[in-house]
C-alpha positions in Angstrom: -47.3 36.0 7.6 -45.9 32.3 6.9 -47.5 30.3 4.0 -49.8 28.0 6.4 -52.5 27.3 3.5 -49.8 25.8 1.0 -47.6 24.1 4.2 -51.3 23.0 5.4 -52.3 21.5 2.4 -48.8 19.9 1.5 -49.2 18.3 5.0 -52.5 16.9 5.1 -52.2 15.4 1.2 -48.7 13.5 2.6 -50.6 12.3 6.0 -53.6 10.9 3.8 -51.2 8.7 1.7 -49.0 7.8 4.6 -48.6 4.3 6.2 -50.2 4.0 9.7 -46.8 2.9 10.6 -45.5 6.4 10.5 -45.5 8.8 13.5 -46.8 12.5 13.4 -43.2 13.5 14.6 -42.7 11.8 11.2 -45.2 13.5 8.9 -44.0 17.1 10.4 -40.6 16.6 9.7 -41.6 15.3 5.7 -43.8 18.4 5.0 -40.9 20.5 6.4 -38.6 18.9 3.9 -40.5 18.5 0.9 -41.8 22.5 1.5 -38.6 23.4 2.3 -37.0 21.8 -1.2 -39.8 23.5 -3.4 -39.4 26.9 -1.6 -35.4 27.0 -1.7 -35.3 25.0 -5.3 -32.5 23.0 -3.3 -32.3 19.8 -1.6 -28.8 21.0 0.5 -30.1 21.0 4.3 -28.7 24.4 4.9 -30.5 25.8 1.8 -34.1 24.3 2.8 -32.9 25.7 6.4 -32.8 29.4 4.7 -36.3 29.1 3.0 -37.9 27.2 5.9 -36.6 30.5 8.1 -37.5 32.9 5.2 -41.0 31.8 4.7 -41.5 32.0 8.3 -42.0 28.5 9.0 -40.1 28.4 12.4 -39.1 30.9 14.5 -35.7 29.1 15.0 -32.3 30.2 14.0 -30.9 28.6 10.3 -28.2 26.7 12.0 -31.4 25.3 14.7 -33.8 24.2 11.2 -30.5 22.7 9.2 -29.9 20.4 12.5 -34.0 19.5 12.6 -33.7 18.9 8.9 -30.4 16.4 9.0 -32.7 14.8 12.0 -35.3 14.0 8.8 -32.3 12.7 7.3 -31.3 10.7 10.5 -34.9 9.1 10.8 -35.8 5.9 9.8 -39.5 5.8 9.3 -38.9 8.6 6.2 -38.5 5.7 3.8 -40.0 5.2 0.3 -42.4 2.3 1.5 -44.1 3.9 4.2 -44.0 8.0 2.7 -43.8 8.1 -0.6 -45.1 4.6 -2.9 -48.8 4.5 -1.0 -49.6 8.3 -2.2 -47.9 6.7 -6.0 -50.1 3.9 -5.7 -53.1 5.7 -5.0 -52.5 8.7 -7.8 -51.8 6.4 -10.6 -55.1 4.1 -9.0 -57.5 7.2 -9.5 -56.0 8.0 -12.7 -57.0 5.0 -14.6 -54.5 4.7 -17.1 -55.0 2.7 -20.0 -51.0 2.0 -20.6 -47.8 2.7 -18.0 -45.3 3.5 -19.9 -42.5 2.9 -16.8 -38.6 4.1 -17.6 -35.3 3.1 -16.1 -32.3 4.2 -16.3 -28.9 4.5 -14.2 -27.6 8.4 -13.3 -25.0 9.4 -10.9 -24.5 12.5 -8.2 -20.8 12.9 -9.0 -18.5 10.3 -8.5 -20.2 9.6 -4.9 -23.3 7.6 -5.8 -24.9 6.0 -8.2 -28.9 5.5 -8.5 -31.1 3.3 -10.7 -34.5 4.8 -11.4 -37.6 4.1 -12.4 -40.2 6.5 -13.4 -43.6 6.6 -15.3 -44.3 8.7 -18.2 -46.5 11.4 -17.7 -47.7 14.2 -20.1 -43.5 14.4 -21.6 -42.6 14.0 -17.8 -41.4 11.5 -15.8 -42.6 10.9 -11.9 -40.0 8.7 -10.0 -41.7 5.9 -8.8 -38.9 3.7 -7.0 -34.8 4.0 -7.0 -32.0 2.0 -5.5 -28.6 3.7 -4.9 -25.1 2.6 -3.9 -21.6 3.9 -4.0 -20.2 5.1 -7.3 -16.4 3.8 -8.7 -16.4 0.9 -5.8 -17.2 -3.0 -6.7 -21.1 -3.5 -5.6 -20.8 -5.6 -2.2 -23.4 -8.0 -2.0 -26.2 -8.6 -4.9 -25.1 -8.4 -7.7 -26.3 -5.8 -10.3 -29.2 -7.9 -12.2 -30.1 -9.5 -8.6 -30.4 -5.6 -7.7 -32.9 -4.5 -10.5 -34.8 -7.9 -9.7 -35.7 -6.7 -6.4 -36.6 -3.2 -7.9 -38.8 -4.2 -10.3 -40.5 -6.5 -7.2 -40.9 -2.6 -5.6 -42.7 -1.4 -9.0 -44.8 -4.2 -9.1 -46.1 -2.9 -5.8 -47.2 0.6 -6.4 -48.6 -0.6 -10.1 -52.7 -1.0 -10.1 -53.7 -4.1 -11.2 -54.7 -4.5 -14.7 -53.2 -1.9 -16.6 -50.9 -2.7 -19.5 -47.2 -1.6 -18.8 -44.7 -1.3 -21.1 -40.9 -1.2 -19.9 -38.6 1.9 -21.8 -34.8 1.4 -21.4 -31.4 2.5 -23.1 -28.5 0.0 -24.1 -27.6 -0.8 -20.6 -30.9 -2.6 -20.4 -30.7 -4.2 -24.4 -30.1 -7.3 -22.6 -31.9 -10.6 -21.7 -30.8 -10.2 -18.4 -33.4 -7.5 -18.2 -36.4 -8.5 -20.8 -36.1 -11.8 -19.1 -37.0 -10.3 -15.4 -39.7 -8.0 -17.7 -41.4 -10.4 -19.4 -41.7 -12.9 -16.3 -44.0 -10.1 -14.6 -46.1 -10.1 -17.6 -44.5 -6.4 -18.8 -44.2 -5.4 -22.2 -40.7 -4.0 -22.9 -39.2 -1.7 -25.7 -35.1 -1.4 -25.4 -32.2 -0.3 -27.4 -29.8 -2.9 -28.1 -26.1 -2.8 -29.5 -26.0 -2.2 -33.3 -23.5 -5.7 -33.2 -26.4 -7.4 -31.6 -27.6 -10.6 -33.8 -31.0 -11.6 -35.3 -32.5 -14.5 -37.1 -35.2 -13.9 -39.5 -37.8 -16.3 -40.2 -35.9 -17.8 -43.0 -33.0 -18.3 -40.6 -30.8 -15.5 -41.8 -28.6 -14.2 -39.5 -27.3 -10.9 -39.6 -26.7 -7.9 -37.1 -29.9 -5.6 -36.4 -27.6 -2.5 -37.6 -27.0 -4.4 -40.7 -30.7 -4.1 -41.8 -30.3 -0.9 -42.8 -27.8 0.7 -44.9 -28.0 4.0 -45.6 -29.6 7.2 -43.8 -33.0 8.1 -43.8 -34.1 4.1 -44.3 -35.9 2.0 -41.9 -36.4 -2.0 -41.7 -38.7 -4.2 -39.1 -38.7 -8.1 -38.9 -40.2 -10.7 -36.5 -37.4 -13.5 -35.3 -34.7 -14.0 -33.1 -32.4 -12.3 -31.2 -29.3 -12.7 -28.3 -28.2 -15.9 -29.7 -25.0 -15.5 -27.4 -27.6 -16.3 -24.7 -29.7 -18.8 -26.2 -31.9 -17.1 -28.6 -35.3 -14.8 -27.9 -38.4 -14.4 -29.9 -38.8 -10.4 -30.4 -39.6 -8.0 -32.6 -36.4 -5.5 -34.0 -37.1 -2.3 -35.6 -34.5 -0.5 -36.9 -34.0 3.5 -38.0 -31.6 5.6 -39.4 -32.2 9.0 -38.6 -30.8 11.6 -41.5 -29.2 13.0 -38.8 -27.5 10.2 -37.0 -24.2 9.0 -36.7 -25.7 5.1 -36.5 -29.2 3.8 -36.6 -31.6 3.3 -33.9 -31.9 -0.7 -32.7 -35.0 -1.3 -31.1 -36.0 -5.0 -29.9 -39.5 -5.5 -28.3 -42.2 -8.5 -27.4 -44.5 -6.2 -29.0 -45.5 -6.4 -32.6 -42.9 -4.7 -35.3 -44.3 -2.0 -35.8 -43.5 1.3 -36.6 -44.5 3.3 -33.8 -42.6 1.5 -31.6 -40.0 4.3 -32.5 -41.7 7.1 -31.3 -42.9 5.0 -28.3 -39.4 4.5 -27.4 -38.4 8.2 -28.2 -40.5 8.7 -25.0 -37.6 7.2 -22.8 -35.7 10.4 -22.6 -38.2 12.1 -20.2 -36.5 10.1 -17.4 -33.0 12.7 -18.5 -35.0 15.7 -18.4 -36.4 14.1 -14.4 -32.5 13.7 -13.5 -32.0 17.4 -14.8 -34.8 18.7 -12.3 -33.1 16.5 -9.7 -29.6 17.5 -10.3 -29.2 21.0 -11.6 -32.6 22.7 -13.0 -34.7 21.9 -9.8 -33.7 20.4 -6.6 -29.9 20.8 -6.9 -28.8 17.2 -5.9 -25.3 17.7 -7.3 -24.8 20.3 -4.8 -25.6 19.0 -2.3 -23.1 17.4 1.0 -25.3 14.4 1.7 -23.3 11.2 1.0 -24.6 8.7 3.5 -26.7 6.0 1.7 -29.0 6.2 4.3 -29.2 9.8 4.5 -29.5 10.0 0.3 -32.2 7.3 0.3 -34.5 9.8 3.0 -33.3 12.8 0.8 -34.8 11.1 -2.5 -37.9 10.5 -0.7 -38.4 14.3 0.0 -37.2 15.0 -3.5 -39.5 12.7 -4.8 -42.6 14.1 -3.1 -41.4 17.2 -4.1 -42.0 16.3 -7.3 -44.7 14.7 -7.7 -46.2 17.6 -5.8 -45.0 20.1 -8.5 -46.0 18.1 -11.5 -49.8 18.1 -9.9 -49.6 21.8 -9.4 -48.5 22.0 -12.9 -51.2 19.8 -14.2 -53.8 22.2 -12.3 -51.8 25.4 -14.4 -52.5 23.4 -17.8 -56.1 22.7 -16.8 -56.6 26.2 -16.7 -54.7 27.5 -20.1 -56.7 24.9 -21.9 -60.0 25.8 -20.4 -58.7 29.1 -22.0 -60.6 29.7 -25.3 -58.1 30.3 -27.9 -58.0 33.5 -30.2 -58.1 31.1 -33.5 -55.3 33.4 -34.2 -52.1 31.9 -33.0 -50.2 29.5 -35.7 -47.3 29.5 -33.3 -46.1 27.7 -30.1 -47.9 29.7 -27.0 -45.6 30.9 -24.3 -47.0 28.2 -22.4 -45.7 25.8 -24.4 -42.0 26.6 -23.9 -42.2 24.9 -20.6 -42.7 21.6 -18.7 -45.3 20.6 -16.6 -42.8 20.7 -14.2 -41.2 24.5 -14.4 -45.0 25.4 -14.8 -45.8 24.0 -11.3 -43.2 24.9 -9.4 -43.1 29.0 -11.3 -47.4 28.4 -9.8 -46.2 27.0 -6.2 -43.8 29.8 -5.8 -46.7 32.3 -6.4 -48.5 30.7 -3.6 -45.5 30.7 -1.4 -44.6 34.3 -1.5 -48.4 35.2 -1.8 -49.6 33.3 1.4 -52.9 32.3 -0.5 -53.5 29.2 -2.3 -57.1 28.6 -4.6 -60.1 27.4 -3.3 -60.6 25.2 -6.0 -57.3 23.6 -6.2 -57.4 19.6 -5.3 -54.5 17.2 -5.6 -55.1 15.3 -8.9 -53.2 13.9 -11.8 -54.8 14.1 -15.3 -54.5 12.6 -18.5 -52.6 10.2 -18.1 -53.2 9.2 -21.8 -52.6 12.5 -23.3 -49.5 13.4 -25.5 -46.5 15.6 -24.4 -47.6 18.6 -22.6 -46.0 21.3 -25.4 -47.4 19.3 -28.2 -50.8 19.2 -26.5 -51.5 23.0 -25.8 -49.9 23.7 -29.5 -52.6 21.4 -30.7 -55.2 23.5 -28.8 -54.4 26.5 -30.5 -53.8 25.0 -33.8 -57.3 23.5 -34.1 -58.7 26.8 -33.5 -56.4 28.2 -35.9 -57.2 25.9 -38.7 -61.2 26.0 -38.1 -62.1 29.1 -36.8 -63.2 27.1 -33.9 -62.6 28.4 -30.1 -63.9 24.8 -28.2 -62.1 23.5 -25.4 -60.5 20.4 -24.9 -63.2 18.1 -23.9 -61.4 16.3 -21.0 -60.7 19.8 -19.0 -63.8 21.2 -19.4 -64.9 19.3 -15.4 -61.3 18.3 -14.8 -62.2 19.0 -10.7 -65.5 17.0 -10.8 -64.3 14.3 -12.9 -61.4 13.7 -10.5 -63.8 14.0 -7.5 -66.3 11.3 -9.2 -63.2 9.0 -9.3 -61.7 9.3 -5.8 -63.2 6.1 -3.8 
């Protein structure tokens, strides 16, 4: 017996979100795909071909499914504006953040392509939101690289909901006014590393590198003043930090005020690397994958995408239910739970349902919490408290975590 309830219900939560635009020749072939990469852990069209014919989704030979998947591929209504960013949109809308905390950052598959990503951070996750990609090692034809991010960030802007604060996370590629400039024009906040060489004024007009304020290990300095005076001086905030361990301290510049926690707001940046390790090796298996054709990557990345964003809401489902779980008041040490993402939680839950043809009543597509901490930190915290006061209450926002998302779907 195939898995119809979880195909069913992957189905009809992609044809709710989808433009009108798109064709119901369309929506089959996405479910197919984005099923078809959870249930092989693969994004390679002959591997989604072996678990679509596993499962029992299609009577049809591999070699038949592979050719009906590379049609997905081949089709240009499966693109990020019509399939994937309404369904983003809508999520994040229902949610109600109070802050986005958005990341980007440049990856590669190879030496065959490279992508620029941006994702939101969710729960020590990050959920792709929009991408661009083009050849790797080859001069960019066309826009330019900055002319490129502009017209990305015109994509974000997009899916965003309209009066949330959102706060821009990027490495040194990004420590740059070319990029806080584009930022702060769309009323963004923005947090970015910068080169320790980089120079700063303070408000007595002293000029020194931002690596310079700190001289030693294990110190810290912040300032409000200047910095880029190469092009033409910006008004910012620099916090610096020298980790014991470090080999050089941690620049930070930011339109926000200088303060302290803009470190461990920053340290929340490297979410999007663990994202790039579900796409490339852990998860989906991009880098294994024979699709080079920009066209054909940018309709693969949509079903990737999808795919994850439909594990990461299973796996918010799984921690709804271990902290619903009343703690022992015994445990002073990480839960088994806690050893694991969101995301390896999900899909570990999804591949139960697969294999057991069954799927819970209960279960409803929802993303919560958007203002929690990291997922490990938050179910050690649940058992802690219990451990330090003998207490076994749950935590407050689970306890109707289905009827609070159903009171907040319009």
């Amino acid at each position: 017996m195939p898995p119809i309830p979880v195909y069913s219900k992957i189905r009809g939560l992609i044809k709710e979100h989808l433009d009108s635009r798109v064709s119901d020749t369309t929506l089959d072939r996405i479910a197919l795909l984005v099923l078809g990469i959870i249930g092989a852990a693969h994004a390679s069209p002959a591997c989604i071909a072996k678990a679509v014919r596993k499962m029992g989704l299609s009577g049809a030979k591999a070699e038949s499914i592979e050719r009906r998947i590379r049609r997905t591929e081949n089709d240009p209504e499966v693109a990020a504006p019509l399939c994937f960013h309404p369904m983003a949109r809508t999520f994040l809308l229902w949610g109600r953040p109070k802050v986005l905390k958005l990341l980007i950052d440049p990856t590669s598959k190879s030496d065959q392509i490279c992508m620029v990503c941006v994702s939101v951070w969710y729960r020590g996750r990050a959920l792709p939101l929009a991408w661009m990609v083009w050849p790797a090692n080859v001069p960019l034809e066309g826009e330019g690289f900055w002319e490129r991010i502009a017209l990305l960030l015109d994509e974000v802007a997009k899916i965003l909901p309209q009066g949330v604060e959102v706060i821009w996370l990027a490495d040194r590629a990004f420590g740059t006014p070319s990029f806080t400039d584009l930022v702060t024009a769309r009323g963004w906040h923005y947090v970015v590393r910068v080169q320790g060489h980089t120079v700063s004024q303070d408000c007595r007009g002293v000029h020194r590198r931002v690596k310079d304020l700190v001289q030693e290990r294990g110190k810290r300095a912040r300032m409000r003043g200047r910095v880029f005076k190469k092009r033409g001086w910006r008004e910012a905030s620099v916090v610096v930090y020298w980790g014991a361990r470090r080999e050089e301290p941690l620049c930070l510049v930011s339109d926000l005020s200088p303060k302290w926690t803009l470190i461990a707001l920053y340290q929340r940046r490297y979410e999007i690397e663990a994202t790039f390790r579900d796409y490339k090796t852990r998860g989906w298996q991009w880098e294994d994958t024979q699709v080079r054709d920009l066209e054909h990557v940018e309709r693969l990345l949509v079903g990737m995408a999808l795919a994850t964003w439909v594990t990461l809401m299973v796996g918010t489902y799984v921690s709804g239910e271990l902290l619903r779980r009343r703690p022992t008041g015994r445990r002073r040490t990480r839960p088994w739970e806690g050893k694991y993402s969101l995301f390896t939680l999900g899909l570990e839950r999804l591949r139960e349902w697969l294999w057991s043809w069954t799927i819970p009543a209960d279960f409803c597509w929802y993303l919560a919490g958007w203002d929690a901490p990291n997922w490990q930190v938050q179910i050690c915290a649940h058992h802690l408290h219990a451990f330090i006061f003998g207490r076994c209450a749950c935590r407050p926002e689970f306890e109707n975590l289905h009827s609070d998302f159903n009171a907040v779907r319009p």
